[in-house]
N, C-alpha and C positions, 0 to 999 in steps of 0.2 A: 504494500500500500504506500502511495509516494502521500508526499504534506500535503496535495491541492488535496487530494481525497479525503485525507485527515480532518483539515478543515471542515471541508464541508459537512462533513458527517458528524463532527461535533458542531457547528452550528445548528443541524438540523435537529441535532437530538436536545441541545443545550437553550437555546433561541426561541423564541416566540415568532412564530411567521407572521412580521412584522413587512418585509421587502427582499428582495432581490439582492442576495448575498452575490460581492463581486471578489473574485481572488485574483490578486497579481502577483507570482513569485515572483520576491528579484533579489539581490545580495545587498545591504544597506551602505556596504563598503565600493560597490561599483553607483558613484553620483550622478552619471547621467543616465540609466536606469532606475535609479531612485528618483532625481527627479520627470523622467517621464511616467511614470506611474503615480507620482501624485500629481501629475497636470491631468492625467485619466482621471482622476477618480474627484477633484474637481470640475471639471466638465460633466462628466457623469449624476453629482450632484446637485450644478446647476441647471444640466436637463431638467431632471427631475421638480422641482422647484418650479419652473417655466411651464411645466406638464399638468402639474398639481395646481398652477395658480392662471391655468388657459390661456397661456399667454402664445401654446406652441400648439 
């Protein structure tokens, strides 16, 4: 079982189905990987936001 799996499976079992669990492996020591995964997942919950508030 690799960690995305892991994750999620604890999510599912831990978590209240609240939204749409996102995973992004990445190393925290490789910085432009890190920060492109947190510009995803700002965008991601700006959609969201824009989605929710009919703007989109």
């Amino acid at each position: 079982m690799n960690l995305k799996t892991k994750f999620k499976e604890t999510s599912q079992q831990c978590s209240p189905p609240v939204g749409t669990l996102y995973i992004f492996p990445t190393s925290i020591t490789d910085t432009q990987a890190t920060g492109i995964s947190l510009q995803t997942v700002r965008d991601i919950i700006l959609r969201e936001h824009l989605r929710h508030s009919n703007l989109v």
